[in-house]
N, C-alpha and C positions, 0 to 999 in steps of 0.2 A: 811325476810318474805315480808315485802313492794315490795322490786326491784322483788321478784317473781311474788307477784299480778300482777304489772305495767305489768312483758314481757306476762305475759297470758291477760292481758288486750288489748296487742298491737298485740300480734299475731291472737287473735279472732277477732280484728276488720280489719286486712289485711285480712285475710279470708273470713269474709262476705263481704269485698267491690273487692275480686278475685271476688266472687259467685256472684254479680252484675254485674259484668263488664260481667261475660261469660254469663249471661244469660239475654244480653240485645241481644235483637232480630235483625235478620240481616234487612239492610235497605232495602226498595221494591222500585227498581229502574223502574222506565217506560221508553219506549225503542220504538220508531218508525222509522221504516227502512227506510232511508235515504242516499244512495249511495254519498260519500264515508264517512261520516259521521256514519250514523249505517248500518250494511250489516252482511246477515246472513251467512255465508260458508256451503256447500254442507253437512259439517260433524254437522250442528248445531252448531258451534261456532260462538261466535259476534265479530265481527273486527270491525276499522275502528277511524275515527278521534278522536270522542265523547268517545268511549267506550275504546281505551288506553289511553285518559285522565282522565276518571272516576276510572281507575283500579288502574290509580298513584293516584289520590286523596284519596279513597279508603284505600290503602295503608298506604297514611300517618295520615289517622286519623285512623287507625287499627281498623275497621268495615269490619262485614260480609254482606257481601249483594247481592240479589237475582233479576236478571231481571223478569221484566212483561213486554212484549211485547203487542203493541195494535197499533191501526192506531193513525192516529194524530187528529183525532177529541177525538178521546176517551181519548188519551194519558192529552190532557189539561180538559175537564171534570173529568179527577182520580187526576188531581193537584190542581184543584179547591176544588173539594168535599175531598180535603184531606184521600184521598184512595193509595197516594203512596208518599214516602217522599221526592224525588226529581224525575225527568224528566229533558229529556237531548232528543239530537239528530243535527238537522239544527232548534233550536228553535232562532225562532228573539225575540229581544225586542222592544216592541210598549209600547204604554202610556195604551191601549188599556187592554194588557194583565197585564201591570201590578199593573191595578185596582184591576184583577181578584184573582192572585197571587203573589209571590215575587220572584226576581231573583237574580243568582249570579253574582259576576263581570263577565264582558262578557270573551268571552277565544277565541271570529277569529272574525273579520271585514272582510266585503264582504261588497258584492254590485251586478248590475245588471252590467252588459258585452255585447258588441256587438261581435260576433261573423258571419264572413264570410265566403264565398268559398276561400280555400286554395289556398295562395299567393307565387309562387315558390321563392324559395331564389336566388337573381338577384348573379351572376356570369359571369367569362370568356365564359363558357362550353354556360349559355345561352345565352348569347349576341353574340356567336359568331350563334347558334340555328336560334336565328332570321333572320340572315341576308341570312339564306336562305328557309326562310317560303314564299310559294307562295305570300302572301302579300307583300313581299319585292322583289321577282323575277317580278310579274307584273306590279310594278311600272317601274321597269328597263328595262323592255321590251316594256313597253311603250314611254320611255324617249327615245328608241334607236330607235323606228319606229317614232317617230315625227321629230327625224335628218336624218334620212334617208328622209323623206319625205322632209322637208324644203333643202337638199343640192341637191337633185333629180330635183326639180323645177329651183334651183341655176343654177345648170350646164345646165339643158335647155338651161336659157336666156343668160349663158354666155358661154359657148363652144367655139362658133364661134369668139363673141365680143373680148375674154380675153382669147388665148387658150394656153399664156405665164401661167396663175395659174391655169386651169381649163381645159386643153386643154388633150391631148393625147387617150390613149383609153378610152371605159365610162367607165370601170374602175376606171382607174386610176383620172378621172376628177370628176367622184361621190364621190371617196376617197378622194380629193382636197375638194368637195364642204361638206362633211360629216363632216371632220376635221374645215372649217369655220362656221360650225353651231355651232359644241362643243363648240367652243373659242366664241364664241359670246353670245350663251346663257348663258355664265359661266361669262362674262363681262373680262375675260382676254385679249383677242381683242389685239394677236401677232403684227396684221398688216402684214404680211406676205404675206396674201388671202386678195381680198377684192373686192368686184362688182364694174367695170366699166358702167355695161347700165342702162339706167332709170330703168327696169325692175326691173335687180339686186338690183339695191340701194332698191327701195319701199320694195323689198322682204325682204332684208337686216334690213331694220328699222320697220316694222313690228314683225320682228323675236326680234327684240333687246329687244322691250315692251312684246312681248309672253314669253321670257325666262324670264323676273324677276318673269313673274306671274308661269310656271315651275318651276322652283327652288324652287318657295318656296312651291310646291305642294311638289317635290320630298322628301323635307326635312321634311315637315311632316310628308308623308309616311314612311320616313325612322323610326322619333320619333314614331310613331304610333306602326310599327313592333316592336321597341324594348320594349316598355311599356304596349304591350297590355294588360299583363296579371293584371296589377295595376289597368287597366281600368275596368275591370270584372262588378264590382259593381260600384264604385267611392263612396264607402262607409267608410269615414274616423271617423266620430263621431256623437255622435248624430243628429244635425242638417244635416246630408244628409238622416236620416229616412224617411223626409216626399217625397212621392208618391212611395214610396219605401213598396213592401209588405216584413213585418214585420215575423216569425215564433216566438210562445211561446205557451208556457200551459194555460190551462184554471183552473179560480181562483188562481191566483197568484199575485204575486208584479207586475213580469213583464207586466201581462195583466193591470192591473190597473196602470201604468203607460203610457203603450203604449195610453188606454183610451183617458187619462189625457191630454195626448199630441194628442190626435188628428191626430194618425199615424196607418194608414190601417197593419191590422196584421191578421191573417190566425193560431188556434187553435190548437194545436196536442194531441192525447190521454197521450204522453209521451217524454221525453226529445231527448231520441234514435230516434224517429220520427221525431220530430221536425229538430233536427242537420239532418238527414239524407234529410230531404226538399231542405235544402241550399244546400247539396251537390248537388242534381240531379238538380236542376235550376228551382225548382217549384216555391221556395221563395227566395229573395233577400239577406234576413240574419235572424239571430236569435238574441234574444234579452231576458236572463235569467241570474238568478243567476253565477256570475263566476266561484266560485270555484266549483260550481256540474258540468258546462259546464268542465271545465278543465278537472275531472273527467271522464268523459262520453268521451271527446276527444281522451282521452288515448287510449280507447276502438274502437275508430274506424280505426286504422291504417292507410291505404294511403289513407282513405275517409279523414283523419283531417280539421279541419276546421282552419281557422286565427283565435282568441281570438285577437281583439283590445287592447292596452295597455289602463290603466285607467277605473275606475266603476263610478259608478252614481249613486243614491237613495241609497244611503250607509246603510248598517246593520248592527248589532250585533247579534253573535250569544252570548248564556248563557246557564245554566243551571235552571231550574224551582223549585220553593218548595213552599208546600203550603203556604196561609198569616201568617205570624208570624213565619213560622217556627225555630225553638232552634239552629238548623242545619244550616240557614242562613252564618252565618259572621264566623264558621271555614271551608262551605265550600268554601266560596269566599277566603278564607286564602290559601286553599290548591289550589284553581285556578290561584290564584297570582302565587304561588311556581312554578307548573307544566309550567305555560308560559313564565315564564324567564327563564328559565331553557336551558341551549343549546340545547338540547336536544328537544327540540318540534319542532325548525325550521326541524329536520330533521322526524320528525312524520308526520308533513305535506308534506313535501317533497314525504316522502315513498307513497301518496295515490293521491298526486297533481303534483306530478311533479314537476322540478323547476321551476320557475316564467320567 
């Protein structure tokens, strides 16, 4: 009779703690659209970084729960005023916020990025490109009408004087004085050819001082043609920002940085705007958040922009819950989980590309 009470005792009490557990209410997620972070799909479905990480955490603490969709001012006013139990998206954590509210461990480190016009990737195919880019043709045509000229005056003065090197048809004696200009301004100097008259000589030593300064014109020309396209901007890291106009959004990090430092930048209604500046050569570069720049890059095809390696004014993104929330520290548990997980390097990957 006892061992009977007991199991009606144990099975009534599993029963009313099933009828607890189903009828705890699903959690009211706030959700602001944030490419590739939160992003809505054509068919009303949420994709994206935040929202297949919330659906494995979700998951593992076996809760139902309901998005609320709203902008980002309203999204941290409903976390404040404890009107939704967590919030999530491209949420940073500041000191700032989180007087207001409390967050979870963070789950992506960012930062700001510079981003430039699209840098070709150096090769045989282009380097062999340049060398016959008019830039690199009109130097060579120049270099051949200043020999022509300096052996034309040559054979003038020496024709008659020395017509054992310099002698036969004009021709053939401009060809004589042509070939002693090459070898002269190249400091090879066969000895072969060489002026006999006053004339020739002065001509001669003249030309010897003009070809060091040639040469080394040539040779930058040449380095110029092949690096032009590095030269674009000469924008390697932050400190070549300044006189440099800057592209970013308004009310952001980036602008509040750019401020901060004292670097001329130029506003855009939107990030697609802004990248699409540097491409046309209105502005210098862009200067935003990376991993949305990444994002948005994808999107442009052969417009791409260079992404600079390395970030700056570093971030964390999190998840938000109101002060005190009970929710806190299992879901910072399942944030843990979800990010060590092999499995996230390639979540990011699916929406960032590889690095």
């Amino acid at each position: 009779m006892l061992i009977r009470t007991l199991t009606c005792i144990f099975l009534l009490s599993l029963s009313i703690s099933n009828q607890t557990y189903a009828q705890e209410p699903p959690l009211k997620v706030g959700i602001s659209t944030v490419p590739p972070f939160v992003m809505e799909t054509d068919d009303g479905r949420w994709e994206g970084i935040s929202i297949d990480l919330w659906e494995d955490i979700a998951s593992g603490m076996e809760r139902e729960f309901e998005w609320v969709p709203m902008s980002f001012n309203e999204l941290l006013e409903a976390v404040e005023n404890d009107e939704i139990d967590v919030a999530f998206g491209a949420l940073t954590m500041t000191a700032d916020r989180e007087a207001r509210f409390d967050f979870s461990h963070p789950f992506y480190q960012t930062g700001l990025s510079i981003a430039v016009p699209p840098i070709p990737e150096r090769g045989l195919l282009s380097s062999l490109k340049a060398f016959i880019s008019w830039q690199f043709l009109s130097a060579v045509l120049a270099l051949a009408a200043s020999l022509l000229v300096v052996g034309f005056l040559l054979w003038l003065v020496e024709r008659r004087r020395n017509p054992e090197q310099f002698g036969g048809s004009a021709a053939q004696g401009i060809g004589s004085s042509f070939w002693w200009a090459a070898v002269t301004m190249t400091t090879v100097g066969y000895g072969d050819k060489a002026p006999v008259s006053l004339a020739g000589r002065l001509i001669g030593l003249v030309w010897m001082f003009a070809g060091l300064i040639m040469v080394a014109s040539f040779t930058a020309a040449i380095t110029s043609s092949l690096t032009v396209s590095n030269l674009r901007t000469g924008i390697q890291g932050t400190g070549d920002l300044p006189g440099k106009v800057v592209a970013t959004i308004s009310n952001t990090a980036s602008q509040r940085y750019l401020e901060d430092e004292h670097i001329r930048y130029q506003t855009y209604p939107d990030l697609t705007a802004a990248m699409e500046s540097v491409v046309s050569g209105e502005t210098d570069a862009i200067v935003y958040d990376r991993a949305l720049m990444q994002y948005r890059n994808l999107q442009l095809g052969p417009k791409k922009l260079t992404i600079l390696p390395g970030v700056f004014a570093k971030q964390l993104y999190a998840l938000a819950l109101p002060d005190g929330s009970p929710l806190r520290a299992e879901i910072s548990q399942e944030v843990l989980r979800v990010t060590e997980a092999d499995s996230w390097a390639g979540t990011r990957a699916a929406y960032l590309g590889k690095e």
